[in-house]
PyMOL Python script that loads the backbone (N, CA, C, O; Angstrom):
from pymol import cmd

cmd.read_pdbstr("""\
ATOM      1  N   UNK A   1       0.833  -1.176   0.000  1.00  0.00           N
ATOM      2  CA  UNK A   1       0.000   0.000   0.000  1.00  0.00           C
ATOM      3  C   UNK A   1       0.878   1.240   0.000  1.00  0.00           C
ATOM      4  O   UNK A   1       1.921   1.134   0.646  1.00  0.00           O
ATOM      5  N   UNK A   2       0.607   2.566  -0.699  1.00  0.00           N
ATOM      6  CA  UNK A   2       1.004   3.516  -1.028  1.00  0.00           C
ATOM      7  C   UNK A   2       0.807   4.700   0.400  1.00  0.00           C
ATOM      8  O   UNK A   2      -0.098   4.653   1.233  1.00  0.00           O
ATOM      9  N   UNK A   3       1.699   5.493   0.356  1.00  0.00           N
ATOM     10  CA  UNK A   3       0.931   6.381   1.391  1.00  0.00           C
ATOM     11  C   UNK A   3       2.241   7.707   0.238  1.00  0.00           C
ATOM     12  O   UNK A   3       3.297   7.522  -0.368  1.00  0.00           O
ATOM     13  N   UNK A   4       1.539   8.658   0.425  1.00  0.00           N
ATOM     14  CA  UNK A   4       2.150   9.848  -0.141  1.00  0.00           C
ATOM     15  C   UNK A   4       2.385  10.990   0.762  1.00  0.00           C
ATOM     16  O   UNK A   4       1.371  11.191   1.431  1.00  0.00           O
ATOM     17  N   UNK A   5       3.362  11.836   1.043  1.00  0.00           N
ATOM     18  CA  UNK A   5       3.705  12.667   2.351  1.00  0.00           C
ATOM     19  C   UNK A   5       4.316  14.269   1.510  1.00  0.00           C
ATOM     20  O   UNK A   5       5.281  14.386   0.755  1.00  0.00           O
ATOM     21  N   UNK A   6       3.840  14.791   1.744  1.00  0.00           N
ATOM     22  CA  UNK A   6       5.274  16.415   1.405  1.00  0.00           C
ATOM     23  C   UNK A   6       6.076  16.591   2.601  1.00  0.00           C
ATOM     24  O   UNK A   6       5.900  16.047   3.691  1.00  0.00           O
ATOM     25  N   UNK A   7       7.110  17.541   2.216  1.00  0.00           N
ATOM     26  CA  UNK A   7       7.516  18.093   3.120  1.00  0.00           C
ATOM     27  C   UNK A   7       7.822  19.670   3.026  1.00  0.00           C
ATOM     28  O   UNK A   7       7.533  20.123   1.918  1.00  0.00           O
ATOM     29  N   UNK A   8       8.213  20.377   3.710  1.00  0.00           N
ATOM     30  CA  UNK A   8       8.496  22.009   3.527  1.00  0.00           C
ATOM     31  C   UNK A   8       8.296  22.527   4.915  1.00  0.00           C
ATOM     32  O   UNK A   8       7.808  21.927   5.873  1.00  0.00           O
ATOM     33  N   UNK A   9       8.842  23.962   4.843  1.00  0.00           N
ATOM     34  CA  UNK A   9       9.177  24.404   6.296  1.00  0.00           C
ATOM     35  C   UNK A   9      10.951  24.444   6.179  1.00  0.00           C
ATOM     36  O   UNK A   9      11.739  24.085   5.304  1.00  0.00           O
ATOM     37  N   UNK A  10      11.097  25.048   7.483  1.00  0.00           N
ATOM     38  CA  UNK A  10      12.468  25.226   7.490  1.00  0.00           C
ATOM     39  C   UNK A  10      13.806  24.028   6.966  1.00  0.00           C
ATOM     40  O   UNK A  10      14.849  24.287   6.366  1.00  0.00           O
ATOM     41  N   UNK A  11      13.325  22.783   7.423  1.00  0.00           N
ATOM     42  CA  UNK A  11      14.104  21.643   7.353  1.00  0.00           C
ATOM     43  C   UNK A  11      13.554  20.388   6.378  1.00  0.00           C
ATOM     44  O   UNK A  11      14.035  19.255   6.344  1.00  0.00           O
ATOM     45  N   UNK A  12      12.217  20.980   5.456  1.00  0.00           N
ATOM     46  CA  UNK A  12      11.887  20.548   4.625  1.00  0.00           C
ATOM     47  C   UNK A  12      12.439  18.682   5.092  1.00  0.00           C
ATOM     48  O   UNK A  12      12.450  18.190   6.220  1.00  0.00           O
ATOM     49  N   UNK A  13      12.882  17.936   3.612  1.00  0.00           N
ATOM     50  CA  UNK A  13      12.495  16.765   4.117  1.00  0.00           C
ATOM     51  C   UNK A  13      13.655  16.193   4.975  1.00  0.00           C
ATOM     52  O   UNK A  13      13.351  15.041   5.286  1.00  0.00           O
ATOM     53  N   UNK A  14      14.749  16.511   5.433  1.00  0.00           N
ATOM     54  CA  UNK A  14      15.362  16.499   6.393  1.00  0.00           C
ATOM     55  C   UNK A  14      14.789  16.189   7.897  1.00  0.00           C
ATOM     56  O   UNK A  14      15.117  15.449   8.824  1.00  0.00           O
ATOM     57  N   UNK A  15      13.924  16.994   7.685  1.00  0.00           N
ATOM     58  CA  UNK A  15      12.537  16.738   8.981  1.00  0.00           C
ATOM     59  C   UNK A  15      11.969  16.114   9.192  1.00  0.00           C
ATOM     60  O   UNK A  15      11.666  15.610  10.274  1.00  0.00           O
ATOM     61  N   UNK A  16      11.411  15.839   7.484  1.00  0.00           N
ATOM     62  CA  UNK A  16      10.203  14.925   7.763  1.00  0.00           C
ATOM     63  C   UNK A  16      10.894  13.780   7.781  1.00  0.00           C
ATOM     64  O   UNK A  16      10.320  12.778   8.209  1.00  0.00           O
ATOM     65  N   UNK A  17      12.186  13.695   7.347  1.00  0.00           N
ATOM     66  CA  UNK A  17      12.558  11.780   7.748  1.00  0.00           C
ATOM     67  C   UNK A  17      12.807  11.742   9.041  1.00  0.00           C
ATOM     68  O   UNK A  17      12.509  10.762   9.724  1.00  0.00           O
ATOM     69  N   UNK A  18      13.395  12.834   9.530  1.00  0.00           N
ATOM     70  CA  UNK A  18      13.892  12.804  11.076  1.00  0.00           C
ATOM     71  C   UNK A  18      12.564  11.843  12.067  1.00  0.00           C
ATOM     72  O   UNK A  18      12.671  10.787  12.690  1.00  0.00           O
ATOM     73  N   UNK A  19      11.172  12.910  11.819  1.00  0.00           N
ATOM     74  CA  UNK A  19      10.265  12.840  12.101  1.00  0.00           C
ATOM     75  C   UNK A  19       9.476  10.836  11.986  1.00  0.00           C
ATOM     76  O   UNK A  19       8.984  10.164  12.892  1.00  0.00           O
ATOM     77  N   UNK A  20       9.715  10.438  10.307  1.00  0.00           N
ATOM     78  CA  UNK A  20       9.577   9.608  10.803  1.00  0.00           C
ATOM     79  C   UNK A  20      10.644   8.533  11.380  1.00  0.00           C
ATOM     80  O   UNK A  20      10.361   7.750  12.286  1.00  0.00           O
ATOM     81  N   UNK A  21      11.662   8.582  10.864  1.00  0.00           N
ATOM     82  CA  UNK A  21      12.938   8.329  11.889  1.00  0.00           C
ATOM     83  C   UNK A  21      12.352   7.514  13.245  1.00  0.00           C
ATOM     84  O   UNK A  21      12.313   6.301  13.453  1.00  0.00           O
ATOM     85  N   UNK A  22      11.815   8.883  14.270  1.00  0.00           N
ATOM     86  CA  UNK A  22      11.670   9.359  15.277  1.00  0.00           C
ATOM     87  C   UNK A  22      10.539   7.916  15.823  1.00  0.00           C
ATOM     88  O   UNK A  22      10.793   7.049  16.660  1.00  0.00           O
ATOM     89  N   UNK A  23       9.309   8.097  15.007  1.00  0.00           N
ATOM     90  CA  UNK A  23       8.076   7.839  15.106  1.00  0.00           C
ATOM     91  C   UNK A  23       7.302   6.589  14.382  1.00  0.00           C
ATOM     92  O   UNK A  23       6.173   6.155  14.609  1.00  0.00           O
ATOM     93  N   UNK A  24       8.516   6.055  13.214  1.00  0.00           N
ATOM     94  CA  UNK A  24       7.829   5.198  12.471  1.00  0.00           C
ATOM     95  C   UNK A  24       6.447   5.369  11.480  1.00  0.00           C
ATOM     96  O   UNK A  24       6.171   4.584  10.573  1.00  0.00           O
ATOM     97  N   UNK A  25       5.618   6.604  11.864  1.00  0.00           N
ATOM     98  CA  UNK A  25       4.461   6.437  11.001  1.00  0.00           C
ATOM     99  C   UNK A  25       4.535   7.906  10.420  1.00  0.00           C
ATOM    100  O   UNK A  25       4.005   8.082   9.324  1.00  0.00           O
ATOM    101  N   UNK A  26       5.194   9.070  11.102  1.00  0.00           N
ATOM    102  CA  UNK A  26       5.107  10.601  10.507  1.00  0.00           C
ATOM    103  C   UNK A  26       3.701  11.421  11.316  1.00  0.00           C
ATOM    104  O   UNK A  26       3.385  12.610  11.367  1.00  0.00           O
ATOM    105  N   UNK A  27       3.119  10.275  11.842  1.00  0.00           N
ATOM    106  CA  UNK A  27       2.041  10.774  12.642  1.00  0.00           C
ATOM    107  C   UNK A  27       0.408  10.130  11.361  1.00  0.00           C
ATOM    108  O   UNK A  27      -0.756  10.337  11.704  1.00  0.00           O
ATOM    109  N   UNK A  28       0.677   9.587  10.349  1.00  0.00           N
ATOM    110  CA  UNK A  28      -0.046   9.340   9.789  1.00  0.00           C
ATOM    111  C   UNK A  28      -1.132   8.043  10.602  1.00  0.00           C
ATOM    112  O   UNK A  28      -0.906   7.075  11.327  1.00  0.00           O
ATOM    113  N   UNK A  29      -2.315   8.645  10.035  1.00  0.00           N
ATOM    114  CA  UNK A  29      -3.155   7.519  11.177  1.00  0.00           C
ATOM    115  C   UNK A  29      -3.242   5.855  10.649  1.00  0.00           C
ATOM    116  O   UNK A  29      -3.239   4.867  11.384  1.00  0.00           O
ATOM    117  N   UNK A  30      -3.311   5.880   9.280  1.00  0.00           N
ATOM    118  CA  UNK A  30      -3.469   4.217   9.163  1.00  0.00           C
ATOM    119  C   UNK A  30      -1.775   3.505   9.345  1.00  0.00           C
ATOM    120  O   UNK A  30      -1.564   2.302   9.500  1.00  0.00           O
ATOM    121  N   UNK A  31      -0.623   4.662   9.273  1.00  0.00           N
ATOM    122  CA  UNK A  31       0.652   4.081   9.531  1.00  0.00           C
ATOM    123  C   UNK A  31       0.074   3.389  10.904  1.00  0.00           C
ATOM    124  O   UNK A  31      -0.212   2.200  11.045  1.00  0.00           O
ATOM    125  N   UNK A  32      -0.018   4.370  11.817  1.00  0.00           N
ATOM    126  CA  UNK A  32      -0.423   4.190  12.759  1.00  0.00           C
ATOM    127  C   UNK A  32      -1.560   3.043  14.027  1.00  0.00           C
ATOM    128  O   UNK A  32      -1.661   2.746  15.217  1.00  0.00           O
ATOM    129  N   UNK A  33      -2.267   2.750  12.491  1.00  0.00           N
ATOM    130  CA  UNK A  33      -3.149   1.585  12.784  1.00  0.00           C
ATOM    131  C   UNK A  33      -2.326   0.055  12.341  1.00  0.00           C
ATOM    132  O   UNK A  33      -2.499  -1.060  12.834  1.00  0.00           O
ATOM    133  N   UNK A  34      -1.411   0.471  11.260  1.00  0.00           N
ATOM    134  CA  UNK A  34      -0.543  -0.729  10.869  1.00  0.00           C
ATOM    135  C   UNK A  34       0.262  -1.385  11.830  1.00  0.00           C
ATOM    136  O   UNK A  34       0.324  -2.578  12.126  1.00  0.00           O
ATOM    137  N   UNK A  35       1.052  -0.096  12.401  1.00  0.00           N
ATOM    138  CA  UNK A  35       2.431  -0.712  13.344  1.00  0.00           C
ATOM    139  C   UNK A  35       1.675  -1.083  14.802  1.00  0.00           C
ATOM    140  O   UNK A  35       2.145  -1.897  15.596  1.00  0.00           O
ATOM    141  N   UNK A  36       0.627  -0.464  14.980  1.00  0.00           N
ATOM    142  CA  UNK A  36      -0.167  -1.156  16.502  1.00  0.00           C
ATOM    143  C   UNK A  36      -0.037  -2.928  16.220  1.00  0.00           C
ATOM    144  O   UNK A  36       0.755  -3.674  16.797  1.00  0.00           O
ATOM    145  N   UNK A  37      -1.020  -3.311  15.207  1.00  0.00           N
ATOM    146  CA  UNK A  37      -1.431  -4.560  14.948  1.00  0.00           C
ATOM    147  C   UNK A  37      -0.151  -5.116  14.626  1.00  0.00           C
ATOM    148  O   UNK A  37      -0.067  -6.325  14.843  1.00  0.00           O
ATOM    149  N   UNK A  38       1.134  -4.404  14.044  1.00  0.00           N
ATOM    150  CA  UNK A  38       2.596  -4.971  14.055  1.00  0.00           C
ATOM    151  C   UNK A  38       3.607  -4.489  13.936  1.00  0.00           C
ATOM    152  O   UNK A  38       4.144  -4.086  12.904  1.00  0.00           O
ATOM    153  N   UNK A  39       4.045  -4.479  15.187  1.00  0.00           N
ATOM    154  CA  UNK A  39       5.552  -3.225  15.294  1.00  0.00           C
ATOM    155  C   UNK A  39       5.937  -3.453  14.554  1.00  0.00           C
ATOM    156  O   UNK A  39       5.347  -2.798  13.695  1.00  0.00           O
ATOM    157  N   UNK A  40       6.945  -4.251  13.919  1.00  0.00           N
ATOM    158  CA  UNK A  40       7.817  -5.106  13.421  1.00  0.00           C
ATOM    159  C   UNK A  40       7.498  -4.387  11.681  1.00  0.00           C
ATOM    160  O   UNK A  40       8.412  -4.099  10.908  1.00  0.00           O
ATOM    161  N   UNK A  41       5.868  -4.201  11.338  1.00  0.00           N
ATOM    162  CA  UNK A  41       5.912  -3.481   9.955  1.00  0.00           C
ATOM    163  C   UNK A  41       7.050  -2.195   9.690  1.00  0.00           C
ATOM    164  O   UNK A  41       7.877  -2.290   8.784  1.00  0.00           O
ATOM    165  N   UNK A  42       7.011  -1.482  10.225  1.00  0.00           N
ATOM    166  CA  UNK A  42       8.001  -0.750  10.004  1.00  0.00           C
ATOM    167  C   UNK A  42       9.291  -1.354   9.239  1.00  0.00           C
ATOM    168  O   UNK A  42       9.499  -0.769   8.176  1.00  0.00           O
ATOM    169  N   UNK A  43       9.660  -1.773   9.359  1.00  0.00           N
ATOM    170  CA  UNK A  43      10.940  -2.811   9.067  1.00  0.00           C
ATOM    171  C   UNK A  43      10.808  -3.037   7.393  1.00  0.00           C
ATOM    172  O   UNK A  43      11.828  -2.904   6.718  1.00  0.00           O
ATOM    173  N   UNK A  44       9.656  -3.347   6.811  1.00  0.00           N
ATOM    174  CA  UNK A  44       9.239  -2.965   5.705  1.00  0.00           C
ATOM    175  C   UNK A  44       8.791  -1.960   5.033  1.00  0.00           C
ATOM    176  O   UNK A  44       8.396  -2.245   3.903  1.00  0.00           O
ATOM    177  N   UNK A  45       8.725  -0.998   5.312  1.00  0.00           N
ATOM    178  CA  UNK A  45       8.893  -0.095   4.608  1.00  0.00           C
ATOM    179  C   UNK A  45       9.736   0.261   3.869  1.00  0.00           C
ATOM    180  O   UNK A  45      10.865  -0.225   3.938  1.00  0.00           O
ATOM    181  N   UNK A  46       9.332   1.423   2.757  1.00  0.00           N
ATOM    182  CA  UNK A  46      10.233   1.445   2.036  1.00  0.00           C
ATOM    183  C   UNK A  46      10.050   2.895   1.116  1.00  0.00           C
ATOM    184  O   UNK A  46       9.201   3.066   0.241  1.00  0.00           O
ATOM    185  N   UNK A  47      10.871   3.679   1.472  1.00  0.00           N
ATOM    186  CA  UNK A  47      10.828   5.121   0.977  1.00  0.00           C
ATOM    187  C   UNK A  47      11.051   5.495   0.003  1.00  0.00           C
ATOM    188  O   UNK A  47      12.003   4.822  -0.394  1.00  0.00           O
ATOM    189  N   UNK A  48      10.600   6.665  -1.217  1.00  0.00           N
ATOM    190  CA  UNK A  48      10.616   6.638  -2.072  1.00  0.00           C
ATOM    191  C   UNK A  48      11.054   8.221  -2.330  1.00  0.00           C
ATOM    192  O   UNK A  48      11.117   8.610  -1.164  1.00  0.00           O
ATOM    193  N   UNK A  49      11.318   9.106  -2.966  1.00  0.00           N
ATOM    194  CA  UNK A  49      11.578  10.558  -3.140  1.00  0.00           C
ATOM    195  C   UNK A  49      11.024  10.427  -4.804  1.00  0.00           C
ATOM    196  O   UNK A  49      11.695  10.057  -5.767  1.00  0.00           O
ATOM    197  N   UNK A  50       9.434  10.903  -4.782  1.00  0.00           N
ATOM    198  CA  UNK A  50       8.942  11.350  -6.168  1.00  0.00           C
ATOM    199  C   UNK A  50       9.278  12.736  -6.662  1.00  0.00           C
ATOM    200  O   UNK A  50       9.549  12.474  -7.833  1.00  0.00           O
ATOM    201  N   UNK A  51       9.367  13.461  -6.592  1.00  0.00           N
ATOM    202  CA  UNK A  51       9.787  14.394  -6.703  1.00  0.00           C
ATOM    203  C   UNK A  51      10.558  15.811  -5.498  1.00  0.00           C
ATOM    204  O   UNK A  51      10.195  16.122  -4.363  1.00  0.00           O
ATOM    205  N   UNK A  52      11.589  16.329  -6.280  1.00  0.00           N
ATOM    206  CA  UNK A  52      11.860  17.797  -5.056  1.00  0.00           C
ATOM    207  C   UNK A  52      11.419  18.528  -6.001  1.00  0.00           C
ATOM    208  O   UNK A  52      11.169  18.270  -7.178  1.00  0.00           O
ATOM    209  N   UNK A  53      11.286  20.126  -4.964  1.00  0.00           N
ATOM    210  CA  UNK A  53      10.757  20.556  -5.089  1.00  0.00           C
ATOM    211  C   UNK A  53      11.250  22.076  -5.008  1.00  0.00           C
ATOM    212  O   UNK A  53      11.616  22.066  -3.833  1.00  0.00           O
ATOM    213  N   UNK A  54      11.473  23.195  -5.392  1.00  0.00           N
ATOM    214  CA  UNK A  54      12.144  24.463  -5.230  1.00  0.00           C
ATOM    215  C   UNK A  54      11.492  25.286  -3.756  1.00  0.00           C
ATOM    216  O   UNK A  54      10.424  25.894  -3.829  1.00  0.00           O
ATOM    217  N   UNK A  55      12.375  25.199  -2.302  1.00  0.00           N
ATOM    218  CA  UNK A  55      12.741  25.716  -1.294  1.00  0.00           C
ATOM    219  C   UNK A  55      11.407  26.997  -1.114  1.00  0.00           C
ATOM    220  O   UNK A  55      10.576  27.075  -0.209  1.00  0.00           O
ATOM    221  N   UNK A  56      11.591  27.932  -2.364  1.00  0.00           N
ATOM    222  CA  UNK A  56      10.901  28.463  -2.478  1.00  0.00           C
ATOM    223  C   UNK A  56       8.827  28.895  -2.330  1.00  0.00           C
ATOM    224  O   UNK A  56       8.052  29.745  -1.892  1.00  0.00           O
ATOM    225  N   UNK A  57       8.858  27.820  -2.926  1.00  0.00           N
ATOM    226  CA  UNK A  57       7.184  27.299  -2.985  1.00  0.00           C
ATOM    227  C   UNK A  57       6.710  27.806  -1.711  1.00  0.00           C
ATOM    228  O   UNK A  57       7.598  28.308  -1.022  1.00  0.00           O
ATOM    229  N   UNK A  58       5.538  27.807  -1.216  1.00  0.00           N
ATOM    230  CA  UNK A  58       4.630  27.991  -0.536  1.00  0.00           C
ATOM    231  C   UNK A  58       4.434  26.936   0.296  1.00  0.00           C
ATOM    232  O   UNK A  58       5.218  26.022   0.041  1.00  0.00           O
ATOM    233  N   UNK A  59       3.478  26.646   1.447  1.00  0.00           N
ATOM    234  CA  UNK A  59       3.250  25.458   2.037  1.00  0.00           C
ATOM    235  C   UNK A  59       1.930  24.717   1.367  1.00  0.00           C
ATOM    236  O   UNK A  59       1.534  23.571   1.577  1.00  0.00           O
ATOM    237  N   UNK A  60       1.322  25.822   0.414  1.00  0.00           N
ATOM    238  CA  UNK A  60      -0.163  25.419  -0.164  1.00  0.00           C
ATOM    239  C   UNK A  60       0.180  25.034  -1.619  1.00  0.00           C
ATOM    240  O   UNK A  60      -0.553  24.289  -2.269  1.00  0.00           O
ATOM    241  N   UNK A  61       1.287  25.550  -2.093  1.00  0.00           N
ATOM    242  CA  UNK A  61       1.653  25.100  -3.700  1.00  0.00           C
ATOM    243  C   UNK A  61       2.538  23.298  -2.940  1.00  0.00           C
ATOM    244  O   UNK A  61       2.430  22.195  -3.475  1.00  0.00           O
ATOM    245  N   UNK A  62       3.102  23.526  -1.994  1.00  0.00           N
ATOM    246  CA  UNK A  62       3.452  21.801  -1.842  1.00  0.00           C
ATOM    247  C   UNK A  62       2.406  20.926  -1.774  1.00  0.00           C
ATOM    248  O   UNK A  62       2.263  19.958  -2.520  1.00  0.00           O
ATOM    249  N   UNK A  63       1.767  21.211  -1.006  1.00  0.00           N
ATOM    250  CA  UNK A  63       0.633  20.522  -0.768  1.00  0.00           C
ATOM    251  C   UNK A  63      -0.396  20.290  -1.449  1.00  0.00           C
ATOM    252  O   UNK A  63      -1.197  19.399  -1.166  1.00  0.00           O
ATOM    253  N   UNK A  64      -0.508  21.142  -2.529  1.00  0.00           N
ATOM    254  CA  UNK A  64      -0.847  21.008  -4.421  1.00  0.00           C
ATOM    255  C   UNK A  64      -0.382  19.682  -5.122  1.00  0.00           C
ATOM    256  O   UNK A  64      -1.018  18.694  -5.489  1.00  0.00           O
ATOM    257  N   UNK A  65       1.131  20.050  -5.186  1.00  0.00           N
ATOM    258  CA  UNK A  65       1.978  19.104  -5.705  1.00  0.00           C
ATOM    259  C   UNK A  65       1.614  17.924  -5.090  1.00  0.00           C
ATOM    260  O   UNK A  65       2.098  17.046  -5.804  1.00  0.00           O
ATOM    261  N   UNK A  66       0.891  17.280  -3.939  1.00  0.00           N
ATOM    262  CA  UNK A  66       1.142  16.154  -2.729  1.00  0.00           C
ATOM    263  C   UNK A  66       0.035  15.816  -3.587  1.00  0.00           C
ATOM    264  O   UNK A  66       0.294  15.197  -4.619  1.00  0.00           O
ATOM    265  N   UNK A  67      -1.257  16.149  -3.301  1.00  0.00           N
ATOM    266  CA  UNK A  67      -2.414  15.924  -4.010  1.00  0.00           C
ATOM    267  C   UNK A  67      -2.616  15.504  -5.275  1.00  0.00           C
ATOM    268  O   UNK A  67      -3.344  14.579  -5.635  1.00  0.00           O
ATOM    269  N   UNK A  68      -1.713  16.465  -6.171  1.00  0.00           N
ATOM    270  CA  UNK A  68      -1.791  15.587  -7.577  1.00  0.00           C
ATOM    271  C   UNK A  68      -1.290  14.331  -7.727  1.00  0.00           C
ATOM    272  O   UNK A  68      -1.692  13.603  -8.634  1.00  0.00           O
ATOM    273  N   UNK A  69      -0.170  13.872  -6.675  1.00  0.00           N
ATOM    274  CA  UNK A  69       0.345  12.448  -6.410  1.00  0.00           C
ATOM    275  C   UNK A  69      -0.259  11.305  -6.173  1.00  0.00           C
ATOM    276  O   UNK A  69      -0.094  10.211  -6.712  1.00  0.00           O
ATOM    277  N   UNK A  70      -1.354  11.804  -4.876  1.00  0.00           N
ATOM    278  CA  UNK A  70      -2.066  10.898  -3.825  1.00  0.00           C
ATOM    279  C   UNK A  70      -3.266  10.250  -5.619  1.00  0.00           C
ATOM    280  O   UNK A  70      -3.764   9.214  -6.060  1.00  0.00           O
ATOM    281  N   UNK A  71      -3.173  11.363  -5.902  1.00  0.00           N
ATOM    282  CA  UNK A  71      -4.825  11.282  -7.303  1.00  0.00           C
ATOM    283  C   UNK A  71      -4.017  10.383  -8.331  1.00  0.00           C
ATOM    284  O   UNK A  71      -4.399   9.237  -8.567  1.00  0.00           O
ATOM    285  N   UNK A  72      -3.175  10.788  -8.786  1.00  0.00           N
ATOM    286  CA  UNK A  72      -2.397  10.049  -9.671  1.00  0.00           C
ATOM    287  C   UNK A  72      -2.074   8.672  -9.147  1.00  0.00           C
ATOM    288  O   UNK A  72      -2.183   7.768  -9.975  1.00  0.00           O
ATOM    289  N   UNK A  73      -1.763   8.400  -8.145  1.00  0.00           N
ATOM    290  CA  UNK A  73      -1.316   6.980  -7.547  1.00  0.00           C
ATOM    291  C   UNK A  73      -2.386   6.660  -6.823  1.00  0.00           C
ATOM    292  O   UNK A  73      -2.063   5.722  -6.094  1.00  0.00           O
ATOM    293  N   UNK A  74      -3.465   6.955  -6.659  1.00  0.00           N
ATOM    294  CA  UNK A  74      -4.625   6.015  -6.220  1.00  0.00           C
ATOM    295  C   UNK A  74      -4.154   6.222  -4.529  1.00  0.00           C
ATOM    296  O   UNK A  74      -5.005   5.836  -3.729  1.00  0.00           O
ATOM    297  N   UNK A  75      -2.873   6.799  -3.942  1.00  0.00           N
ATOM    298  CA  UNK A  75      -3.494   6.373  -2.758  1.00  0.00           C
ATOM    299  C   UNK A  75      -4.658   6.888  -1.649  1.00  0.00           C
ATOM    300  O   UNK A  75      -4.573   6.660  -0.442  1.00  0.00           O
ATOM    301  N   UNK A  76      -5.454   7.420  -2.113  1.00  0.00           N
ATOM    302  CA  UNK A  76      -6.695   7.914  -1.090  1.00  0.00           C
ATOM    303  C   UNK A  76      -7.630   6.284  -1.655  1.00  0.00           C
ATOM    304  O   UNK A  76      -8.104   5.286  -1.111  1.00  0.00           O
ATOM    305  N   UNK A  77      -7.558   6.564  -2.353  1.00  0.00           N
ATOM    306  CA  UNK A  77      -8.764   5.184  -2.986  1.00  0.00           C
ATOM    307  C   UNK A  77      -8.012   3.542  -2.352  1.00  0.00           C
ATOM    308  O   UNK A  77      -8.767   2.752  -1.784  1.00  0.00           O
ATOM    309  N   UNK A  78      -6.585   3.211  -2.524  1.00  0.00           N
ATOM    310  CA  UNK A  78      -6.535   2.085  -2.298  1.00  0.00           C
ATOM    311  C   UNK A  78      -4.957   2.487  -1.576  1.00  0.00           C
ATOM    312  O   UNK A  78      -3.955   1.809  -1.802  1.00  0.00           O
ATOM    313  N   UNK A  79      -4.961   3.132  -1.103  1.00  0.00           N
ATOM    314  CA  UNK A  79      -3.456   3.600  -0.097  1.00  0.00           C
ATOM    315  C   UNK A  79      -3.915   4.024   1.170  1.00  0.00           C
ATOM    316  O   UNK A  79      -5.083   3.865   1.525  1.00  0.00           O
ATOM    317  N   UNK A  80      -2.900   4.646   1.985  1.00  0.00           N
ATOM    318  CA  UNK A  80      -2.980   4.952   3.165  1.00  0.00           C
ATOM    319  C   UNK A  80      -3.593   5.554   3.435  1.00  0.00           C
ATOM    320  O   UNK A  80      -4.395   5.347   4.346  1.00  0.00           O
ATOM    321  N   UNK A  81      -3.445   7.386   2.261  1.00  0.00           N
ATOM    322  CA  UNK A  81      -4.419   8.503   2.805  1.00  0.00           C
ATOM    323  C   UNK A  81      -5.410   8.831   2.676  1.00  0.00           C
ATOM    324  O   UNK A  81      -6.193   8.857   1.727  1.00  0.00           O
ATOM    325  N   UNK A  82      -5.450   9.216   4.017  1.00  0.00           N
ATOM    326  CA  UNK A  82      -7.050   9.137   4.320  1.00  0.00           C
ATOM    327  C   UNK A  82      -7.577  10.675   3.735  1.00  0.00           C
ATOM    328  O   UNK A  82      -8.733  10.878   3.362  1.00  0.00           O
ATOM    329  N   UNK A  83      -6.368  11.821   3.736  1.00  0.00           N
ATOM    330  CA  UNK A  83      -6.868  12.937   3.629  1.00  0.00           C
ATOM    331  C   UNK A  83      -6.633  13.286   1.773  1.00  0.00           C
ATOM    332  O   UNK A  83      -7.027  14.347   1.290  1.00  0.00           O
TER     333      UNK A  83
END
""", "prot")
cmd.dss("prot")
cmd.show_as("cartoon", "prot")
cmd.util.cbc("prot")
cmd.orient("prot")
């Protein structure tokens, strides 16, 4: 299953791996429902970098870009996100 994420802000995706690093799911809720029913998922995962993105952008033009992904790759329909 697919799950699609942006990143941006000061430490852009530096962060957000830190973050999931940190946390295993990024705070995402079905990550979240996965690793309950089995810690151990984590371990499979497997990260991907679809596109960067120019520093510049906005937090609403990333989050543009995120959306046309999630639509293009089906994951709201048969992936993780829920949003």
């Amino acid at each position: 299953m697919q799950y699609v994420g942006s990143a941006y802000g000061e430490e852009g995706i530096l962060g957000r791996w830190k973050h999931y690093a940190k946390t295993a799911h990024g705070d995402n809720q079905e990550l979240k429902r996965i690793l309950a029913a089995d810690p151990e998922a984590a371990n499979r995962f497997r990260f991907t970098i679809l596109r960067t993105l120019p520093r510049t952008l906005t937090m609403n033009e990333v989050i543009e870009h995120e959306g046309r992904y999630k639509k293009k790759l089906g994951s709201r329909a048969f992936g993780l996100n829920v949003n």
